[in-house]
Z-matrix of the N, CA and C atoms (Angstrom, degrees):
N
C 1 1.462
C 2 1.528 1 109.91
N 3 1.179 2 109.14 1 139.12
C 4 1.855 3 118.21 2 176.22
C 5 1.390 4 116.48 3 -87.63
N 6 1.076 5 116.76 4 118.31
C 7 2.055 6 104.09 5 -168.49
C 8 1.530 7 82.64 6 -124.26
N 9 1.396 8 127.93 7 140.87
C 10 1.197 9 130.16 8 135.51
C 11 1.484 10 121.16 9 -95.74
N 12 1.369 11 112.54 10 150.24
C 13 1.198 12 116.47 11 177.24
C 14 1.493 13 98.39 12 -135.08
N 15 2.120 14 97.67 13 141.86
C 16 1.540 15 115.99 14 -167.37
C 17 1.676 16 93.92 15 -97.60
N 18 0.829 17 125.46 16 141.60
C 19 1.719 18 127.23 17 166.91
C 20 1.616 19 89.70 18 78.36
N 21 1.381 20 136.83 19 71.45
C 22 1.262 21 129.87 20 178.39
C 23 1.301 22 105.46 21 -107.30
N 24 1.547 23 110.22 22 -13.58
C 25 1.517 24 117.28 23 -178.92
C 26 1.570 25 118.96 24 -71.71
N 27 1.539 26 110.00 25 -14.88
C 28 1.338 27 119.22 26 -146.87
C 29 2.039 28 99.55 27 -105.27
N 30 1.086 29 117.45 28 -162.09
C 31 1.813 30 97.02 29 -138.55
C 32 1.694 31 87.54 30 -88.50
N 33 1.569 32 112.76 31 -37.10
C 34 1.281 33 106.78 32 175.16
C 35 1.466 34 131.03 33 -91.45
N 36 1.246 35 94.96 34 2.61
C 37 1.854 36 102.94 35 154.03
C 38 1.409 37 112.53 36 -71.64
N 39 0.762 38 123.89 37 -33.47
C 40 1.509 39 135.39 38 -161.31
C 41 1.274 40 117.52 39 -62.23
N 42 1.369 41 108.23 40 -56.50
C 43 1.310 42 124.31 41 159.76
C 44 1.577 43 115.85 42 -51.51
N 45 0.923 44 108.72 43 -84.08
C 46 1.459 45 127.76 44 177.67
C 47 1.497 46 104.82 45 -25.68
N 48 1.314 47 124.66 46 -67.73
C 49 1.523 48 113.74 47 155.01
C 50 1.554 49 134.32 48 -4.37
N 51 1.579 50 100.08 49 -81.93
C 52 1.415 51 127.86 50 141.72
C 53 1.380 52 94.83 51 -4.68
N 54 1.288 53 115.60 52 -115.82
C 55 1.393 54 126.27 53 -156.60
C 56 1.575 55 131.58 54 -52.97
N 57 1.689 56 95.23 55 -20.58
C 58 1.752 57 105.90 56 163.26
C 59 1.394 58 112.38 57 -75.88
N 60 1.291 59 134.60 58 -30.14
C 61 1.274 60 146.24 59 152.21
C 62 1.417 61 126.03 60 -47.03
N 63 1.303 62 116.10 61 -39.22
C 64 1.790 63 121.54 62 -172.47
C 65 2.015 64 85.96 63 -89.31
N 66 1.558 65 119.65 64 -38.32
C 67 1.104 66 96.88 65 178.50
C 68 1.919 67 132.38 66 -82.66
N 69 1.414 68 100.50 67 15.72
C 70 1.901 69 127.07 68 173.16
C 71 1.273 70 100.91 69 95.84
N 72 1.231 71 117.43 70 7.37
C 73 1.546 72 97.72 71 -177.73
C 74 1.714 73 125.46 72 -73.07
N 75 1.254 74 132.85 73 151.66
C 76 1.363 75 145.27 74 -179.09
C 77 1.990 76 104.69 75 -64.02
N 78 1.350 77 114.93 76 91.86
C 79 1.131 78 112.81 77 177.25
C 80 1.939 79 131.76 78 -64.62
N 81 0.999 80 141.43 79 155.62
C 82 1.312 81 116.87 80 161.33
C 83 2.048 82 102.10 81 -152.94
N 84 0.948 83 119.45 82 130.86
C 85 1.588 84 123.91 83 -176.35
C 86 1.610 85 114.85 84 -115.81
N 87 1.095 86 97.92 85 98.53
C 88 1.349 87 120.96 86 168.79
C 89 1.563 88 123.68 87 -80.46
N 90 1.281 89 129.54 88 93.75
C 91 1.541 90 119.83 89 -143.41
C 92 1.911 91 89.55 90 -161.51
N 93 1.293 92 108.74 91 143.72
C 94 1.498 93 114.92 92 157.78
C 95 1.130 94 132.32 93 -64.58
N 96 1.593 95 117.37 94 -27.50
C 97 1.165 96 121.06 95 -174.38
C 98 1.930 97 99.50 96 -144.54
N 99 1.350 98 88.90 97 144.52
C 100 2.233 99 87.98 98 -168.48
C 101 1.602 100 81.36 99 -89.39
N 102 1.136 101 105.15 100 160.10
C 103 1.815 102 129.61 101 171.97
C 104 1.786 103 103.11 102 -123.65
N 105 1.429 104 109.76 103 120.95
C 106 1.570 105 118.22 104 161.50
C 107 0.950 106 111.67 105 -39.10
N 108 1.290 107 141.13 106 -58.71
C 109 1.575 108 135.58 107 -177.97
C 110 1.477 109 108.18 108 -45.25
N 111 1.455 110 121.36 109 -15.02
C 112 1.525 111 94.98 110 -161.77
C 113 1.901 112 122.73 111 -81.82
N 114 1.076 113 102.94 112 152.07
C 115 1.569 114 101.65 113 -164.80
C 116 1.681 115 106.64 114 -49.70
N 117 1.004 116 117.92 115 132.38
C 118 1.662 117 122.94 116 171.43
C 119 1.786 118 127.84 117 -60.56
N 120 1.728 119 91.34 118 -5.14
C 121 1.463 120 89.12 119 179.24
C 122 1.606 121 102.57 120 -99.81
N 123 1.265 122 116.74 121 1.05
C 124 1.625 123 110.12 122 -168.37
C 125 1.954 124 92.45 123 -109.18
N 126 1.512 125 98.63 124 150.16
C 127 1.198 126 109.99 125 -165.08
C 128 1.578 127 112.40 126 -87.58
N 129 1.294 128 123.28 127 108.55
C 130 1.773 129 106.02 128 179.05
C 131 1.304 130 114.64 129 -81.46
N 132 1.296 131 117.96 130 159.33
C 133 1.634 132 140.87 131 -147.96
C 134 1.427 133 109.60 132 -160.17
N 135 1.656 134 109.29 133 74.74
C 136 1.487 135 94.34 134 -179.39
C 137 1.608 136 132.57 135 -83.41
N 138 1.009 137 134.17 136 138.23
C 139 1.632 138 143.17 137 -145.61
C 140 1.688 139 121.71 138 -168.43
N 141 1.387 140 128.52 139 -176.42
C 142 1.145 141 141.09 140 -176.11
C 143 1.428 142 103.71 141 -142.06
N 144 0.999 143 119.17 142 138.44
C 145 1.926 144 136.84 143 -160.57
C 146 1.774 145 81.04 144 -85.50
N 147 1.486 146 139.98 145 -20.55
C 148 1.082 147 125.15 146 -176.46
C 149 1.690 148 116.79 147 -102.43
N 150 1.504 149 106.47 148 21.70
C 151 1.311 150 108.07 149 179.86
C 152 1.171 151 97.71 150 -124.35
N 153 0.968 152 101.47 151 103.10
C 154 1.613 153 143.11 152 -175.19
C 155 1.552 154 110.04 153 -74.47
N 156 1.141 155 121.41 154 -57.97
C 157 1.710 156 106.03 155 166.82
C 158 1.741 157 123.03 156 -47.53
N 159 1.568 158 96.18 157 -58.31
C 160 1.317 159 113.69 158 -177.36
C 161 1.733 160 121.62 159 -51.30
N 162 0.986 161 89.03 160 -46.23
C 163 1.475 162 105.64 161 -175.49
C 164 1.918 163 115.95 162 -65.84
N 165 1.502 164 108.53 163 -37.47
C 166 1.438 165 128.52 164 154.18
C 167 1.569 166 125.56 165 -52.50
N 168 1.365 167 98.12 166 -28.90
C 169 1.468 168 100.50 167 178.22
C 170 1.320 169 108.57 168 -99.86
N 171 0.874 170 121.79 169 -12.11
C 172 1.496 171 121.87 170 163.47
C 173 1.896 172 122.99 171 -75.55
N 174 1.432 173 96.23 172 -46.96
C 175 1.490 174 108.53 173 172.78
C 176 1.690 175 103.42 174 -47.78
N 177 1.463 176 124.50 175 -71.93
C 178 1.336 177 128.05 176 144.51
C 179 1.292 178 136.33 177 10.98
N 180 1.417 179 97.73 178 -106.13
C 181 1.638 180 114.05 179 168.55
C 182 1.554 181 121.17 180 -60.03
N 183 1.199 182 117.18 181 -18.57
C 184 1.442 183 100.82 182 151.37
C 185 1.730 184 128.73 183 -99.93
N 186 0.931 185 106.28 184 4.21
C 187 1.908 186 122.66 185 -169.93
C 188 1.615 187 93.24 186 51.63
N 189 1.128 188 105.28 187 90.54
C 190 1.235 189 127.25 188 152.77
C 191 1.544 190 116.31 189 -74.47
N 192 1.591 191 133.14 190 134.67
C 193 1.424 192 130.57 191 -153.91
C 194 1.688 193 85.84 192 -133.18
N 195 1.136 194 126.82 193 -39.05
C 196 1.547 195 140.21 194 -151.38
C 197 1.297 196 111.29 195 -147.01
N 198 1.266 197 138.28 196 120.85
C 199 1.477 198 145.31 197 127.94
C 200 1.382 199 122.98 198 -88.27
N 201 1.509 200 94.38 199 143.42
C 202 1.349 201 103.47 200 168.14
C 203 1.815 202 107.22 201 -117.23
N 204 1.475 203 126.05 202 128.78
C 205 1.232 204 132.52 203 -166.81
C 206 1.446 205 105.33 204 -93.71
N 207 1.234 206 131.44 205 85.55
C 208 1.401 207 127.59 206 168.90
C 209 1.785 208 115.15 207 -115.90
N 210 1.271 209 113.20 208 29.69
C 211 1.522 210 102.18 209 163.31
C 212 1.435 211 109.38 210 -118.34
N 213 1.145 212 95.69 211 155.17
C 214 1.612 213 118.96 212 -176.67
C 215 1.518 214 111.57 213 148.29
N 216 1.308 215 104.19 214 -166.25
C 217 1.467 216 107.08 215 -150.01
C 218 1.588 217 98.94 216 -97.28
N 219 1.147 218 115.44 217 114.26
C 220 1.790 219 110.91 218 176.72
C 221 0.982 220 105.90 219 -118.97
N 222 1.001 221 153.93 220 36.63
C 223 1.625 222 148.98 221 159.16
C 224 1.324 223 84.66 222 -84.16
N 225 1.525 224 125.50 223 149.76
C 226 1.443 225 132.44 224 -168.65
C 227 1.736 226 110.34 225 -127.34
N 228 1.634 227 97.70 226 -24.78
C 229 1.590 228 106.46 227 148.95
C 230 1.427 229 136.97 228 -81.06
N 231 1.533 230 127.50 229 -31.75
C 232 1.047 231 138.65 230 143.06
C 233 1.617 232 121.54 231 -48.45
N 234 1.212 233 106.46 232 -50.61
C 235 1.636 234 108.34 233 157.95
C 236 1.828 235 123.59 234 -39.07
N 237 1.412 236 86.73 235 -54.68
C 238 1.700 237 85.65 236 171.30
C 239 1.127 238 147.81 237 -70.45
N 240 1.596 239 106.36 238 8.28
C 241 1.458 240 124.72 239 -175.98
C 242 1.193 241 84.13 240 -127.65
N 243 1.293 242 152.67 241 -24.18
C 244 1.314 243 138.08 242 -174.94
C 245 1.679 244 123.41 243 -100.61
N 246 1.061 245 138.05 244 54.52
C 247 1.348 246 127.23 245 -149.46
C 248 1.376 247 98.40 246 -66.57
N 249 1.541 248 112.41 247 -47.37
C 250 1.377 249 110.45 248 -151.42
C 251 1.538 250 104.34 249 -61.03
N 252 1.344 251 128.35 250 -14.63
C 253 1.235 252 141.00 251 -141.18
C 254 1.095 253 98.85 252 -90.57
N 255 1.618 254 105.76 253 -64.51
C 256 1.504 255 128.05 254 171.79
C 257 1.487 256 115.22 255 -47.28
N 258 0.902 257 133.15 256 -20.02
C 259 1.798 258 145.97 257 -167.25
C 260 1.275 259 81.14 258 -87.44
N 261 1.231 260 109.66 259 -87.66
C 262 1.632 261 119.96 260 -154.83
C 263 1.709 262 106.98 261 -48.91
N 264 1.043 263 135.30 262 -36.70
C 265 1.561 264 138.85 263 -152.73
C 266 1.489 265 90.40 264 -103.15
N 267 1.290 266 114.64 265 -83.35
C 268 1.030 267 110.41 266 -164.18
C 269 1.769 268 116.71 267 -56.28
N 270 1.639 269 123.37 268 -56.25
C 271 1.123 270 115.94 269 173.34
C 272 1.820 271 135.67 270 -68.55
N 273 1.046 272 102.26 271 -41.31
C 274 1.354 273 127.01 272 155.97
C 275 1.275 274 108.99 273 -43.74
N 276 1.121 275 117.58 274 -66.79
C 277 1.494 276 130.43 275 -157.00
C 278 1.423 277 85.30 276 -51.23
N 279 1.588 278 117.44 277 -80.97
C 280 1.068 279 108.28 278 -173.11
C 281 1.289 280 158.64 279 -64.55
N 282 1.782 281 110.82 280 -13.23
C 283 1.164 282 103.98 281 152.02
C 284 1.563 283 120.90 282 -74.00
N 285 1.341 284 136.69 283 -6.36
C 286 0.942 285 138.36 284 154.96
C 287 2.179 286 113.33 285 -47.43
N 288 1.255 287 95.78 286 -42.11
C 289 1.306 288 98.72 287 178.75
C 290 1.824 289 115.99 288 -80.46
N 291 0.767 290 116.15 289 -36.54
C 292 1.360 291 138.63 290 143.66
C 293 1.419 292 131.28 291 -5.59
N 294 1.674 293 101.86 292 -60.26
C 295 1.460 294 128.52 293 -156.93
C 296 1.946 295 82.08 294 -97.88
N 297 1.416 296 110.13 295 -41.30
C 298 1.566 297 102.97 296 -176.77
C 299 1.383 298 120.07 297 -61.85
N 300 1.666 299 101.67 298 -37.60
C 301 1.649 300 98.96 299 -176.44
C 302 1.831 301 106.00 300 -77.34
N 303 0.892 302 115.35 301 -8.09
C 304 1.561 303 109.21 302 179.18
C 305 1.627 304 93.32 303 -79.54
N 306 1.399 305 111.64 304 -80.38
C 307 1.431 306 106.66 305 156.45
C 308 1.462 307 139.18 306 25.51
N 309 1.612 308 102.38 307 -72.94
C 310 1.101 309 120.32 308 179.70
C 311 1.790 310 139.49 309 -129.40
N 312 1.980 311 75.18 310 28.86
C 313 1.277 312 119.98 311 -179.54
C 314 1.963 313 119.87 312 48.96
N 315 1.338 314 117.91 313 20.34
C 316 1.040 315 129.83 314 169.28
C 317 1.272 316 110.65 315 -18.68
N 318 1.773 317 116.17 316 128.99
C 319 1.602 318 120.33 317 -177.54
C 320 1.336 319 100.02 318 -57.46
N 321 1.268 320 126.07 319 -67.14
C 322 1.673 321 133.84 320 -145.33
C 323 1.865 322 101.45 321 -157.03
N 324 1.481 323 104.17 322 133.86
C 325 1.109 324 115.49 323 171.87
C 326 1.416 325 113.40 324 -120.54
N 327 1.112 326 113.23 325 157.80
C 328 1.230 327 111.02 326 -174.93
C 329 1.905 328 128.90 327 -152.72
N 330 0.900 329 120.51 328 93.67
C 331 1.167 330 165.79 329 -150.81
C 332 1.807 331 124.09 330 -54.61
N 333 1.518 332 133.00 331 68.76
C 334 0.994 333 111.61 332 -156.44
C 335 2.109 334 109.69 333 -81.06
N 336 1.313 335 89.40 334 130.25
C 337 1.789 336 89.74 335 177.38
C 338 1.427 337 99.20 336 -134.05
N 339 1.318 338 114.13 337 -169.56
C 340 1.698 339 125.17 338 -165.25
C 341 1.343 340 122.62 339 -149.67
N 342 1.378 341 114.64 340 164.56
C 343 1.438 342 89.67 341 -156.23
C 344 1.751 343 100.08 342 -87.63
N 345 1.014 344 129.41 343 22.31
C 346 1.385 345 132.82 344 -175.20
C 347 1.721 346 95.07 345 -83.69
N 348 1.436 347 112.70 346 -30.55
C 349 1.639 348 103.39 347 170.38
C 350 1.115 349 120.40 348 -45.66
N 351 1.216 350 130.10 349 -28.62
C 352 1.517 351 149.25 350 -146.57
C 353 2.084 352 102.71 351 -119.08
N 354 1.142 353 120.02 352 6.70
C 355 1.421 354 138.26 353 -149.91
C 356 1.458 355 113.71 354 -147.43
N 357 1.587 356 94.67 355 127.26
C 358 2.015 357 101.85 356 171.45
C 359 1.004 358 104.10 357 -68.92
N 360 1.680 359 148.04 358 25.11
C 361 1.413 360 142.18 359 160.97
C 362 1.587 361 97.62 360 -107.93
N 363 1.680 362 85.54 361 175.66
C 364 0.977 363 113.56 362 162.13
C 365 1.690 364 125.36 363 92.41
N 366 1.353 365 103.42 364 3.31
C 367 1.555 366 115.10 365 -178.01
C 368 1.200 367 123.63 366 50.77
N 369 1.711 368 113.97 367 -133.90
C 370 1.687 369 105.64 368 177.35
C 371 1.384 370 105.37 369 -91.79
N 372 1.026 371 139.16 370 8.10
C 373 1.364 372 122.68 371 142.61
C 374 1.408 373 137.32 372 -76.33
N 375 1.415 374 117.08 373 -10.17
C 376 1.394 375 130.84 374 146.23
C 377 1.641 376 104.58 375 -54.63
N 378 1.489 377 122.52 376 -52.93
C 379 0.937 378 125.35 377 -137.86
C 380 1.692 379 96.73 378 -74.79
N 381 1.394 380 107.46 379 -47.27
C 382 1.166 381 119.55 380 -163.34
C 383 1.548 382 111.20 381 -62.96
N 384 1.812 383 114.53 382 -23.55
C 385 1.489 384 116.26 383 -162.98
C 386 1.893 385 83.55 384 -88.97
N 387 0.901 386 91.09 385 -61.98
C 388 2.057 387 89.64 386 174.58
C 389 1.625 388 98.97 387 -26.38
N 390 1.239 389 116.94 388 -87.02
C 391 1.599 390 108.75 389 177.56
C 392 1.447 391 122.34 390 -29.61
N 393 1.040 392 123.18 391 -64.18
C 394 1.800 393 107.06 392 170.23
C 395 1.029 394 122.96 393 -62.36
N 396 1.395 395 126.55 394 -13.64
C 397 1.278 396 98.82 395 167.03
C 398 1.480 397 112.82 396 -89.86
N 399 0.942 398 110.75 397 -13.38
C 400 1.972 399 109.23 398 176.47
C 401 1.193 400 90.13 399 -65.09
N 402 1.422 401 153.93 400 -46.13
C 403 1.152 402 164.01 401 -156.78
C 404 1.503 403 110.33 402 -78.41
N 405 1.492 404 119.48 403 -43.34
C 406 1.340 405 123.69 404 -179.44
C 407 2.065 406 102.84 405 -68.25
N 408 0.961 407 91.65 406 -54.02
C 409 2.025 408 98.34 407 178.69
C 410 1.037 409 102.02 408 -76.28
N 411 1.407 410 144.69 409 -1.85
C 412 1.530 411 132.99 410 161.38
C 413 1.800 412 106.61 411 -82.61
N 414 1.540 413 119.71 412 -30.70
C 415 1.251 414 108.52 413 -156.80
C 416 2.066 415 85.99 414 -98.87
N 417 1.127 416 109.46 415 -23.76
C 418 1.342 417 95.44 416 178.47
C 419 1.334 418 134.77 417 -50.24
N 420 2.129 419 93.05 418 -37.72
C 421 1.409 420 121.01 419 -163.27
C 422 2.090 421 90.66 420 -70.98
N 423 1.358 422 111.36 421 -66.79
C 424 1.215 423 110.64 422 170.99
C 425 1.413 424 138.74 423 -45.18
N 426 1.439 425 99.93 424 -40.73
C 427 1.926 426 105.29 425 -179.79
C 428 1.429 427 117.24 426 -102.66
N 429 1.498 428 99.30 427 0.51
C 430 2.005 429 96.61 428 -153.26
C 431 0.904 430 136.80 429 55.40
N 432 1.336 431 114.88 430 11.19
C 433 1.639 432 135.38 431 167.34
C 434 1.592 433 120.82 432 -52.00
N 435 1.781 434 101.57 433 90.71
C 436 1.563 435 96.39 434 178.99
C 437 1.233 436 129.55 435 -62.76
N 438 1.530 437 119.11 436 129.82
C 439 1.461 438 115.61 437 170.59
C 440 1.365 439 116.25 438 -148.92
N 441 1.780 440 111.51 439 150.14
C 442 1.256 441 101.21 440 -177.56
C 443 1.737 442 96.81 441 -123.02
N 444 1.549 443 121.44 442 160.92
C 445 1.356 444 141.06 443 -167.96
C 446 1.499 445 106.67 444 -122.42
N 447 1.607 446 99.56 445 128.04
C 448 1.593 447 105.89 446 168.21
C 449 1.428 448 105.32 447 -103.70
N 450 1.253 449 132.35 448 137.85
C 451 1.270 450 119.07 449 137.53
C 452 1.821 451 112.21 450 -104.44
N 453 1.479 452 90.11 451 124.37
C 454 1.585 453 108.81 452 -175.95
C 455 1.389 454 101.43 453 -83.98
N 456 1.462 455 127.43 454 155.41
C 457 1.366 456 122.98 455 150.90
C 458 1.529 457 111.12 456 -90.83
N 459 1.175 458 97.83 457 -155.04
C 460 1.557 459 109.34 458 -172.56
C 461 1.719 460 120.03 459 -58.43
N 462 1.398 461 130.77 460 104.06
C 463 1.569 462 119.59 461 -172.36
C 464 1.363 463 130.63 462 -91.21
N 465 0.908 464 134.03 463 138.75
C 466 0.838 465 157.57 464 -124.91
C 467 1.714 466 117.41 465 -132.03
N 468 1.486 467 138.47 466 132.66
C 469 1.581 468 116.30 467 146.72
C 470 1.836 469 96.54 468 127.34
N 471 0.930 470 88.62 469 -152.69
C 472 2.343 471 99.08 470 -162.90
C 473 1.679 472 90.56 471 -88.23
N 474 1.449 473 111.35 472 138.16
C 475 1.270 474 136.19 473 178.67
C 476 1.526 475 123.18 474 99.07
N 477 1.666 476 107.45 475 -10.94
C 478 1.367 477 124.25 476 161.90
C 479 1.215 478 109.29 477 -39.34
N 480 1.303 479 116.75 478 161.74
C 481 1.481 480 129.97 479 177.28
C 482 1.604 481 121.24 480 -159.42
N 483 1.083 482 146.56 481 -174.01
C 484 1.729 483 139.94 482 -132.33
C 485 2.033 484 90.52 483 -106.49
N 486 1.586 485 99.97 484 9.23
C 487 1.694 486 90.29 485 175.50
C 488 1.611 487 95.58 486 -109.95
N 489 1.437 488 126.77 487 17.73
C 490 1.444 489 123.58 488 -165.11
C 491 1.501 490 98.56 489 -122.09
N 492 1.634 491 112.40 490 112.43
C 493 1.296 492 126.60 491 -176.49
C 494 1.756 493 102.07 492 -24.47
N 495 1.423 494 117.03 493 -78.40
C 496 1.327 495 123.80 494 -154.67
C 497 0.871 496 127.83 495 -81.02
N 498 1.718 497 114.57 496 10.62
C 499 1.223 498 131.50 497 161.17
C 500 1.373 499 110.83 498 -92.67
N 501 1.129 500 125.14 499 -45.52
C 502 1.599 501 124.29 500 152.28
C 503 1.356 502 108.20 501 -35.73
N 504 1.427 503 126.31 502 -89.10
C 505 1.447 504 107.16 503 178.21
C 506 1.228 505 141.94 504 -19.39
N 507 1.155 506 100.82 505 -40.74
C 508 1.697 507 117.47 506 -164.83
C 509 1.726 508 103.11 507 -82.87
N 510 1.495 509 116.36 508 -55.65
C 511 1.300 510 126.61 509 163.50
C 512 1.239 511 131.30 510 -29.66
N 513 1.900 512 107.70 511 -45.54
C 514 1.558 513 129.57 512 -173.79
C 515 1.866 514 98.52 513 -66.22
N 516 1.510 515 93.39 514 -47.89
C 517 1.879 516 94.83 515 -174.99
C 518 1.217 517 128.50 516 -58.32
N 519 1.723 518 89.64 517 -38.21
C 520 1.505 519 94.00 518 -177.07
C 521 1.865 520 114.27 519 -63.97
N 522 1.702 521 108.74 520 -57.18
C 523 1.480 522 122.15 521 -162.43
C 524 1.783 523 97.10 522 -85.42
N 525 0.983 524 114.03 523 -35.59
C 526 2.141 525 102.55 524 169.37
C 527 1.353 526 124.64 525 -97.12
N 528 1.448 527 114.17 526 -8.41
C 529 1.521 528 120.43 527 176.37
C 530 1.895 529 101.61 528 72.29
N 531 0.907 530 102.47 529 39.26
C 532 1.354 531 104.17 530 -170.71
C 533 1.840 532 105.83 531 -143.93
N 534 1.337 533 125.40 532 153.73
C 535 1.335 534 139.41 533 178.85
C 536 2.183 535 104.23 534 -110.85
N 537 1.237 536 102.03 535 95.86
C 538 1.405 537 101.19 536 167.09
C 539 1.696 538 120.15 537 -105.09
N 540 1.157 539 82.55 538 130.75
C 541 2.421 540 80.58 539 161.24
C 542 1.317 541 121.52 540 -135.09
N 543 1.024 542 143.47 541 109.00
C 544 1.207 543 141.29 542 158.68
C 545 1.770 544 126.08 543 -56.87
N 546 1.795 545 108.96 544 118.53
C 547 1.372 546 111.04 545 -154.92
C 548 1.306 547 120.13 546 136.13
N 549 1.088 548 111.71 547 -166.94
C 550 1.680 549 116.08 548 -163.13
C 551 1.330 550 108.01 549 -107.40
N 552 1.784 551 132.56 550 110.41
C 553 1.015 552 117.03 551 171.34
C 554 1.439 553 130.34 552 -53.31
N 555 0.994 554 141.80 553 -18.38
C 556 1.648 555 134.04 554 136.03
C 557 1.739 556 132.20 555 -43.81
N 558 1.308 557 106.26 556 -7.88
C 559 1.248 558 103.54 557 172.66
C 560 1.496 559 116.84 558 -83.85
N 561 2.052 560 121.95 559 150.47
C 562 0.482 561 121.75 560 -174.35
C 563 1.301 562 126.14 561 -134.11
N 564 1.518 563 145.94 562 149.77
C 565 1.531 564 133.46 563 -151.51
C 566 1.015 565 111.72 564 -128.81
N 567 1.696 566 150.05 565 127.44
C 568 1.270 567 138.20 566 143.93
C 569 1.804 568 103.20 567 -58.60
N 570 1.447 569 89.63 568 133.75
C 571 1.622 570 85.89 569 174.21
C 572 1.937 571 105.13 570 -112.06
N 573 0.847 572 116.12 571 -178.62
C 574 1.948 573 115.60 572 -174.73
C 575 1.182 574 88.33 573 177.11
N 576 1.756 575 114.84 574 123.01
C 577 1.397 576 115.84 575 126.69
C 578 0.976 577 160.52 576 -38.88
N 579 1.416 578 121.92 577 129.47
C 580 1.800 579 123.98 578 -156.42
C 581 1.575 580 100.90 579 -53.46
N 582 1.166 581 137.21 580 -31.34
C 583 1.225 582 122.39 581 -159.04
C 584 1.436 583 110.69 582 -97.88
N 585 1.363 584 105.22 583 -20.63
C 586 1.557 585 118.64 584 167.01
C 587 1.513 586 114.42 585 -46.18
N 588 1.899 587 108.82 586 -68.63
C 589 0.917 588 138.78 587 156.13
C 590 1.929 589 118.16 588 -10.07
N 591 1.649 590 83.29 589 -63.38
C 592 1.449 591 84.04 590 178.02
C 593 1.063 592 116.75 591 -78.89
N 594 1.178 593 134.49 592 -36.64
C 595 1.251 594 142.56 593 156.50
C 596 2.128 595 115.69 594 -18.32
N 597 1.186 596 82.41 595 -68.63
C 598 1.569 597 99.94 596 174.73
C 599 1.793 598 100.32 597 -64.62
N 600 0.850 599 131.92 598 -50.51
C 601 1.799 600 117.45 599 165.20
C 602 0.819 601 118.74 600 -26.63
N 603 1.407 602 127.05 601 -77.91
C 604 1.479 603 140.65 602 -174.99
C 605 1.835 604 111.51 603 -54.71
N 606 0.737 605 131.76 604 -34.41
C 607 1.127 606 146.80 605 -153.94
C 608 1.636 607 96.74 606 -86.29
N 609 0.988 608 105.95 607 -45.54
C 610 1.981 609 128.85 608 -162.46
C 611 1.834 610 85.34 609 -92.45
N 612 1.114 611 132.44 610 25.07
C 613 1.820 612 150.69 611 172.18
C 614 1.932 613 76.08 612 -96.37
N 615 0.917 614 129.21 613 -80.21
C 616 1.723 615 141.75 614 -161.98
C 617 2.063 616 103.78 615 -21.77
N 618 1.189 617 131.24 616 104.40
C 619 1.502 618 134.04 617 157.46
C 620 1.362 619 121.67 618 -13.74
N 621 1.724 620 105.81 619 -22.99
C 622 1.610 621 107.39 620 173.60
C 623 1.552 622 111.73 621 -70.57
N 624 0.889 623 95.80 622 -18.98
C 625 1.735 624 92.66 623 -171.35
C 626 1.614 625 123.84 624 -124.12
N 627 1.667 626 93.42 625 16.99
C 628 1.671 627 107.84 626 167.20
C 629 1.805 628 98.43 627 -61.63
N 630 1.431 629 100.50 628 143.29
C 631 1.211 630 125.99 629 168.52
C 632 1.730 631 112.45 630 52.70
N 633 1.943 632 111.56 631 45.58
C 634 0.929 633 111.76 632 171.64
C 635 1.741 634 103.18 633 -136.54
């Protein structure tokens, strides 16, 4: 099977890769920017989730069977100074991706969101994962376009980097001897490991959990 994955460069693509790979599947990474970590058997494909021709001809010309949608904008502080940004990338983006897999009749898509959709946090990046998914059960109801939705909590683990909460934390203790957070001491986090995470991706591939 051919799966592309959008944002494959990013910490929980990475993984997820990984594990669609150890299970034989046909990889493909569609990403703005390539990451060293990424496995050598999956093919990189650099692009923008808003180039809409390009991105079609790829779904296409490689027989794409499966996507997994993980690009867009997740910084959740950068989000909050950026609305317009967040609109366009994240929502846009994806019904743009959306309109391709109907298109090109894609088996199953599959959808990364968070549980902040579900949450009075999180600003317009709450806002924006809420919107696709109204968007994911709107295009299903119309196209029959299977798809299933994670909401991940907070991740965690190797390939993190200085935009990943608990690597910040952890970083601040080590090099200032000090514990910082930015936020509301009443706030509260599910945390999950990246590999868990991915774990639960692959898995959510299974017909039981089309269109949930």
């Amino acid at each position: 099977m051919n799966i592309l994955v959008t944002g494959g460069s990013g910490f929980l693509g990475l993984h997820v890769i990984n594990q669609l790979i150890d299970k034989g599947y046909n990889v493909y990474n569609y990403d703005l920017k390539y990451n060293k970590n990424l496995n050598k058997k999956c093919k990189f494909i650099k692009g923008d989730i808003l180039a809409f021709n390009k991105l079609g001809k790829i779904i296409k010309n490689k027989k794409i069977e499966v996507l997994y949608h993980f690009a867009g904008l997740a910084d959740i502080e950068l989000s909050a100074k950026k609305p317009l940004e967040t609109t366009k990338v994240n929502i846009l983006g994806t019904v743009n991706i959306l309109n391709l897999c109907v298109k090109y009749k894609i088996k199953k898509i599959i959808f990364s969101s968070s549980i902040y959709a579900i949450s009075s946090n999180g600003g317009f990046y709450r806002c924006s994962k809420r919107a696709c998914e109204d968007f994911f059960e709107e295009y299903s109801k119309k196209f029959n376009l299977k798809f299933s939705i994670l909401r991940y909590g907070s991740l965690y683990g190797t390939y993190s980097d200085e935009t990943n909460g608990i690597y910040k934390i952890v970083k601040d203790a080590i090099y200032k001897n000090k514990l910082e957070y930015i936020g509301s001491s009443k706030a509260k986090r599910k945390y999950i490991h990246v590999r868990d995470a991915a774990w639960a991706s692959v898995k959510i591939l299974s017909k039981k959990y089309d269109n949930k």
